[in-house]
C-alpha positions as a Markdown table, in Angstrom:
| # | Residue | x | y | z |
|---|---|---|---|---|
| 1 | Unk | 80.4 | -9.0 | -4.8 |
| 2 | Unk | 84.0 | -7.6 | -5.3 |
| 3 | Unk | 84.6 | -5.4 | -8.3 |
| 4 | Unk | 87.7 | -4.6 | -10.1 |
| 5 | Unk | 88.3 | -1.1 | -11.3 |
| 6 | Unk | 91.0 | -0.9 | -13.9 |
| 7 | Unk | 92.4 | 3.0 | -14.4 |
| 8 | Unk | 94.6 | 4.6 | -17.8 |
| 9 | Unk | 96.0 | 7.7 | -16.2 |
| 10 | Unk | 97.7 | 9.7 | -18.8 |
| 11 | Unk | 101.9 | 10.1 | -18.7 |
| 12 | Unk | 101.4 | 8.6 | -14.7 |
| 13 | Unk | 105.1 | 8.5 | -13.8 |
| 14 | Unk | 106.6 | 6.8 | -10.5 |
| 15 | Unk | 107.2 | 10.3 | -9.0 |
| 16 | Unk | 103.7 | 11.3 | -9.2 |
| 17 | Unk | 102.2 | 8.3 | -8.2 |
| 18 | Unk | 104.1 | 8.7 | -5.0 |
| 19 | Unk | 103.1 | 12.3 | -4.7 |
| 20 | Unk | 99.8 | 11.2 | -4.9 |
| 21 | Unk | 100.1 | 8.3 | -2.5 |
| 22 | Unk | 101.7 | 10.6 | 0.0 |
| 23 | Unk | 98.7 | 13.4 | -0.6 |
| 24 | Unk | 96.2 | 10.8 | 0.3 |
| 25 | Unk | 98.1 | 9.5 | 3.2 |
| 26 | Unk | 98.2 | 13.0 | 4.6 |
| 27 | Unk | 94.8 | 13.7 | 4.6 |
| 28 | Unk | 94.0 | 9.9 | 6.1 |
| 29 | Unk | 92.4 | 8.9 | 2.7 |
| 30 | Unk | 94.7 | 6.0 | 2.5 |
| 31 | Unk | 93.9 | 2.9 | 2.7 |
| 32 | Unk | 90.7 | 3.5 | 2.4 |
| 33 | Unk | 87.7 | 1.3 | 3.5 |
| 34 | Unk | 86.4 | -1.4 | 1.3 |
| 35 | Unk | 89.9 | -1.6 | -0.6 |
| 36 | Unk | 90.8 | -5.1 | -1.0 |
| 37 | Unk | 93.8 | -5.0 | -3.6 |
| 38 | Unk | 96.0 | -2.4 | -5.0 |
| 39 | Unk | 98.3 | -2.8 | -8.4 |
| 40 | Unk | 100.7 | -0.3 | -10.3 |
| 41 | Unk | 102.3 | -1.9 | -13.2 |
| 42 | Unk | 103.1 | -0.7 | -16.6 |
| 43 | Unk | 106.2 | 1.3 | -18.1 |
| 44 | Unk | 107.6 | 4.4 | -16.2 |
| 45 | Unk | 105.6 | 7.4 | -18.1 |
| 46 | Unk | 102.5 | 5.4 | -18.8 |
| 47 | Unk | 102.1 | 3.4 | -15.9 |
| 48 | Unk | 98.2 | 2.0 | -14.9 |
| 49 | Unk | 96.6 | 1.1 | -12.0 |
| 50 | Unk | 93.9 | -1.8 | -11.3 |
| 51 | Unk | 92.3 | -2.1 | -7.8 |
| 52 | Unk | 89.6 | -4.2 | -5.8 |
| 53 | Unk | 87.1 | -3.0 | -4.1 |
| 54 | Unk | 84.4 | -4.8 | -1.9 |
| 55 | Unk | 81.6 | -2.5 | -3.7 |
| 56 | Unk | 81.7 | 0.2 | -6.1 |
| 57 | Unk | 80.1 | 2.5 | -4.0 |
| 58 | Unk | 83.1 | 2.3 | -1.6 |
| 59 | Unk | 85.4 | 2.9 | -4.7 |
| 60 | Unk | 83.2 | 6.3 | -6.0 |
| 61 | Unk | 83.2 | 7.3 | -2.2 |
| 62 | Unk | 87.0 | 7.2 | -2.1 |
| 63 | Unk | 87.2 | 8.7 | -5.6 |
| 64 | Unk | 86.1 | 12.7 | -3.5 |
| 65 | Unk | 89.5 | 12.3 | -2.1 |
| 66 | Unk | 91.5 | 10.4 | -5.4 |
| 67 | Unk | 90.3 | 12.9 | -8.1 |
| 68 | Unk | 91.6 | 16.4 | -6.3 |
| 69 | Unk | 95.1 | 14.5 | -5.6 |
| 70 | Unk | 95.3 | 13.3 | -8.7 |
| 71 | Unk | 94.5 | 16.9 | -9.9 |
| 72 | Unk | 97.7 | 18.4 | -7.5 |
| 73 | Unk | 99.7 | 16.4 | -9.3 |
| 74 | Unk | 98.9 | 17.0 | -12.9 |
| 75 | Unk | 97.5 | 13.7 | -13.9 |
| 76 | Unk | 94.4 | 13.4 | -15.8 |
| 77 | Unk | 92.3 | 10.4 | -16.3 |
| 78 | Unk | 92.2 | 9.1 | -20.3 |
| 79 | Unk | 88.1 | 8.6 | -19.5 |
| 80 | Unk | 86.1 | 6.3 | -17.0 |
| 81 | Unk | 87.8 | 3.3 | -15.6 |
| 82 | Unk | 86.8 | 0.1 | -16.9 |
| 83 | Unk | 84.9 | -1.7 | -14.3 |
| 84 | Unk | 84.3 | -5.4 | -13.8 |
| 85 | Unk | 82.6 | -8.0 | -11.5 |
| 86 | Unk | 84.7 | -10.2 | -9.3 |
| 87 | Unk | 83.9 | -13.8 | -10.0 |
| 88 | Unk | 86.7 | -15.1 | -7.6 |
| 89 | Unk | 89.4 | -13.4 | -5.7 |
| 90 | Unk | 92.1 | -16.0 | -4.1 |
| 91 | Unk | 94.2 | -14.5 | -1.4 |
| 92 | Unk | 96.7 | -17.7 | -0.2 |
């Protein structure tokens, strides 16, 4: 069963999201395995992030690489994500 991971990065701007993004993409880390969706949204300075993963072991495996970039860049996590099963995921 899918699960949706929902995360509240503290003062996440655009600029570091795509320092982030291009960290991960470096080191082959992105897209990573069992990642089925992928959503920034929010206001610029407090912008969130909500994924789907087909398990959350897949999601904590990829976190080894996420944390430390997420570290580079200065952005700190406001606590655990809230986490959720999938009931239904369309894709058209």
């Amino acid at each position: 069963m899918s699960v949706l991971f929902r995360f509240q990065p503290g003062g996440l701007t655009r600029e570091k999201y795509d320092q982030i993004n291009r960290d991960l993409e470096q080191s082959g880390a992105w897209p990573p395995p069992g990642l089925q969706l992928h959503v920034l949204f929010g206001d610029e300075g407090d912008l969130r992030v909500s994924e789907i993963w087909e398990s959350e072991e897949q999601q904590r495996t990829f976190s080894e690489h996420l944390l430390p970039a997420l570290e580079r860049a200065g952005v700190q996590l406001s606590g655990q994500p809230d986490v959720f099963e999938v009931h239904e995921l369309q894709q058209p």
